[in-house]
C-alpha positions, -999 to +999 in steps of 0.1 A: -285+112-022-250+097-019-238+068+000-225+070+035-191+047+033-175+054+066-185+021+076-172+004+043-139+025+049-136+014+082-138-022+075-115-017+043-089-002+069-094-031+096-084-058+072-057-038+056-045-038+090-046-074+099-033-086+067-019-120+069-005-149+042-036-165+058-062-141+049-053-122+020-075-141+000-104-121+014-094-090-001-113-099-026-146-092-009-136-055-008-124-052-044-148-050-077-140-078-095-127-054-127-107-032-099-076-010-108-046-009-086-013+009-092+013+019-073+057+030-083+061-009-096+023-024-105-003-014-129-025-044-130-066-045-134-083-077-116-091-092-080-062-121-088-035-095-100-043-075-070-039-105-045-004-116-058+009-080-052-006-087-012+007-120-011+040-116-030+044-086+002+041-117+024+074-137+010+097-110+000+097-093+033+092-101+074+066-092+089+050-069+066+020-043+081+002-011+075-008+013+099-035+037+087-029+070+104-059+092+090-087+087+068-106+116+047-139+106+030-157+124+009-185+108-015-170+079-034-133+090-030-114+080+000-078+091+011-056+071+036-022+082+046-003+050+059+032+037+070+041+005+060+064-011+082+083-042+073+118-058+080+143-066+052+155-107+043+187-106+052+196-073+054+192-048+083+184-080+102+159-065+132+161-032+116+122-022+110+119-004+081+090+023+076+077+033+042+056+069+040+028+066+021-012+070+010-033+058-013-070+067-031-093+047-035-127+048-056-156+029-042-186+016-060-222+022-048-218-011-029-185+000-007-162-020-032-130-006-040-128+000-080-100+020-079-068+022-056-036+038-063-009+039-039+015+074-039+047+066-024+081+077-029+099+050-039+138+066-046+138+078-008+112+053+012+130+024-008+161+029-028+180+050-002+177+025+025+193-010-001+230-011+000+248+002-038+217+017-046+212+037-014+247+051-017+237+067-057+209+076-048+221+096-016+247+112-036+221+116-067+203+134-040+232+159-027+242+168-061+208+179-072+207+198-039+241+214-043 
């Protein structure tokens, strides 16, 4: 018999949510203490590596949030496609800017997540949209389109 985690998944998507500087401490009640996340700039294993990433989100950009727009559950492995919205320091001031993205997890018996890697395209979701960079990469990208 496997384990239902539809409620554990919607909890994990209710604080993902809400995150705050204030309460990304608690993500550590949803992660197994050994958990695994990655994503296109972190590899790092352990509930204190995973909260920097959250926290670090917090200073290097405004108003940082996800909004998770479907959910497929199946077993242990969960799928959520998100956008991650977010507004630049100092550049694009009041632009919001939207990131495309989803991410797997792996939960343990016990609803924790033991795995989570986030797919994202970072050259157009990130790179295209920073000044210098944008403009190679834009013109990276019409070239290999030509």
């Amino acid at each position: 018999m496997t384990t239902d985690h539809s409620q554990h998944v919607a909890h994990i998507v209710q604080i993902f949510e809400t995150l705050t500087p204030q309460n990304v401490a608690q993500l550590g009640e949803f992660y197994d203490p050994q958990a695994r996340f990655t994503d296109p700039f972190n590899d790092v294993t352990g509930v204190p590596a995973i909260t920097r990433i959250f926290a670090h989100m917090f200073v290097s950009l405004q108003q940082p949030r996800f909004v998770v727009k479907e959910r497929v559950l199946q077993g242990a492995q969960c799928f959520l496609t998100w956008e991650f919205r977010f507004y630049f320091k100092g550049y694009r001031a009041g632009q919001e800017q939207v990131i495309l993205g989803a991410s797997h997890l792996v939960l343990s018996s016990s609803g924790q997540i033991t795995v989570h890697r986030d797919y994202w395209d970072a050259a157009q979701e990130l790179y295209e949209k920073l000044p210098v960079v944008g403009s190679l990469m834009r013109w990276l990208k019409r070239r290999v389109n030509a």
